[in-house]
N, C-alpha and C positions, 0 to 999 in steps of 0.2 A: 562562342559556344552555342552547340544548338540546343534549347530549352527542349525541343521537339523528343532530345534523347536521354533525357530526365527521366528516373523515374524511383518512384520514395519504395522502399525494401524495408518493415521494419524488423527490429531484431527478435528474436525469436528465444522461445525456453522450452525445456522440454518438462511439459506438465506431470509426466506419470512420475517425476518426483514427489509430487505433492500432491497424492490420495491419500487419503489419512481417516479413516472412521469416521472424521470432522466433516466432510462432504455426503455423508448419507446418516448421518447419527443426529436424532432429532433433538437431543437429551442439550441441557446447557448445564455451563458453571452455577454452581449458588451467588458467586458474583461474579459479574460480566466484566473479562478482559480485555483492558486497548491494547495495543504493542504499536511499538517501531522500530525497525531495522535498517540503520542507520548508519556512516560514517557520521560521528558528532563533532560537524565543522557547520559555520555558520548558514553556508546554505543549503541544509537540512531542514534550518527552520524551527527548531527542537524544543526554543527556548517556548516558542507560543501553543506549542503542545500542552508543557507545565502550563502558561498560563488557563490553556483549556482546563486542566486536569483540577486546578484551583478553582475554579468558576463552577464548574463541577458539586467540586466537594463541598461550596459555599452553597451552593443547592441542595443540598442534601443527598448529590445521587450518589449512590454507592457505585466503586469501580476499584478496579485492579488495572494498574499501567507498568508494560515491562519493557524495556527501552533495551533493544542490542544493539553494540556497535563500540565502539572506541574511537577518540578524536582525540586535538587540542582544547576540546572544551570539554567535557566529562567532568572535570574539577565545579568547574563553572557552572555548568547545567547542574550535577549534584545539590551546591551551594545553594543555587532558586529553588530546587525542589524542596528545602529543609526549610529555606524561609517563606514557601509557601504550605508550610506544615506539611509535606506529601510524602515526610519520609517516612509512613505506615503504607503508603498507597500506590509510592512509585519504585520502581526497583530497576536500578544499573547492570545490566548483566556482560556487561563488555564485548568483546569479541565475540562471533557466535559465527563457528565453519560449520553447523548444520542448519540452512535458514528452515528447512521442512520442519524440523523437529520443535525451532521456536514459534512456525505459527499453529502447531499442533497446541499450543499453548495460549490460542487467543481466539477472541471470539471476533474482535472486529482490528481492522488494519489502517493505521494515520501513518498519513504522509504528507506532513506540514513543507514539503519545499519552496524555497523561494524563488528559486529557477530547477528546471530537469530538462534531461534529454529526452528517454522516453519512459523509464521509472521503471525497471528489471522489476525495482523489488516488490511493487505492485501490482504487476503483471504476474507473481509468484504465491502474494495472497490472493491474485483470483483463482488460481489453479489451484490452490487450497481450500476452494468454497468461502473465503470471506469478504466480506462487504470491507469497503476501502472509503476513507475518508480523506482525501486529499487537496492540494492547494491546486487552484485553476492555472495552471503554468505549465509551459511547453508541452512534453507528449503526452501528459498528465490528464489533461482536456480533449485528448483524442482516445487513447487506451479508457480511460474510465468513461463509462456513459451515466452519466448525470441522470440520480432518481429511477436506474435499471441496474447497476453494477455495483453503484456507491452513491456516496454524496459529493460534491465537488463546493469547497467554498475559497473566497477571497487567500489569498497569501497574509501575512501576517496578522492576519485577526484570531486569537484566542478565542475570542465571543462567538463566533464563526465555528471555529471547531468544535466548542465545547455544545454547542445547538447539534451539532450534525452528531456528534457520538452520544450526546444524550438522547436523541431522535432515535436512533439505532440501538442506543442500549435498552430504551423502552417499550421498543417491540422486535421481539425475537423474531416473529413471522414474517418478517421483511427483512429484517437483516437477513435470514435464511434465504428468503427469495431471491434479494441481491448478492445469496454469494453464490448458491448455485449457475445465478445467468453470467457471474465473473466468470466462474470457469468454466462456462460454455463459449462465451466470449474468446476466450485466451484458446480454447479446444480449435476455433473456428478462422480466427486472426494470427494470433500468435504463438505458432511452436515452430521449432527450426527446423524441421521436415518443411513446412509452409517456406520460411525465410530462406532453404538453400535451394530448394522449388523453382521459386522466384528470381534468386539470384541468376540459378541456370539460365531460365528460360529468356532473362535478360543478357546474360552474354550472346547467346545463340540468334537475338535479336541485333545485335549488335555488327555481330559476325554476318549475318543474314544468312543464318541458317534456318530450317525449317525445322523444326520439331516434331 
């Protein structure tokens, strides 16, 4: 193989789904929502969210957590969230085919992964203006820029997440800056106009044609 004709394409979204009042509206919730949008299978990560979400509330911070998705575990993550008293604070909402409308619904975006490819679905809270909190793994550490977009901390560490969304839940004026430069970010790097772009200009390279 020639390395020489290599070349990384990432995947791409199309942001103008996700304008939403929430990208120019300076206004917040009376309490600050986490979410995550999820398949809830184990390498989502989901369980050390709850743990965040406990650590949290053992702090006294107030929050609102709305977890979309459906798995094999949902039984099971429910189960920790009750025994970690969260069931005033955390809320299941299962399947969710409109992701725009559920982050129309949050203030900030966790993505506790253990591994990812390149994290669609946080590539989709940037183009909805919010600040992302995510695990340092795979495309995770390259789509999110650390301390401009989001926060990026360790993979399984509860203590970790619950620092970074408490960080963010206690000043609005950053979170806002970080969600704005997300979806500048996603405006500049990632939308599929960029990604079939690219693809083109790569086959044509390939082909050795001139464009």
């Amino acid at each position: 193989m020639d390395r020489r004709k290599i070349r990384l394409i990432h995947s791409g979204i199309d942001p103008s789904r996700f304008v939403t009042a929430d990208t120019t509206d300076e206004t917040r919730r009376d309490v600050v929502t986490a979410g995550c949008l999820a398949v809830l299978e184990e390498r989502k990560g989901i369980e050390f969210l709850l743990e965040a979400a406990g650590h949290l509330q053992a702090q006294g911070v107030r929050l609102k957590w709305l977890i979309g998705g459906d798995g094999t575990l949902r039984q099971t993550l429910e189960n920790q969230a009750r025994a970690l008293g969260l069931s005033d604070s955390v809320t299941f909402l299962g399947f969710v085919a409109k992701p725009e409308e559920f982050l129309r619904r949050i203030d900030i975006f966790v993505m506790p992964s253990l591994f990812e490819g390149l994290g669609v679905a946080a590539l989709e809270a940037m183009a909805a203006g919010k600040p992302v909190v995510a695990s340092r793994v795979g495309g995770l550490a390259e789509s999110i820029l650390d301390g401009q977009t989001g926060l990026l901390v360790a993979p399984r560490d509860g203590r970790a997440i619950a620092a970074a969304v408490g960080k963010l839940a206690g000043d609005a004026p950053m979170a806002r800056r970080m969600g704005l430069q997300g979806r500048q970010r996603v405006l500049d790097r990632f939308t599929l106009a960029q990604m079939a772009a690219q693809n083109e200009a790569y086959y044509y390279e390939l082909l050795g044609i001139g464009t």
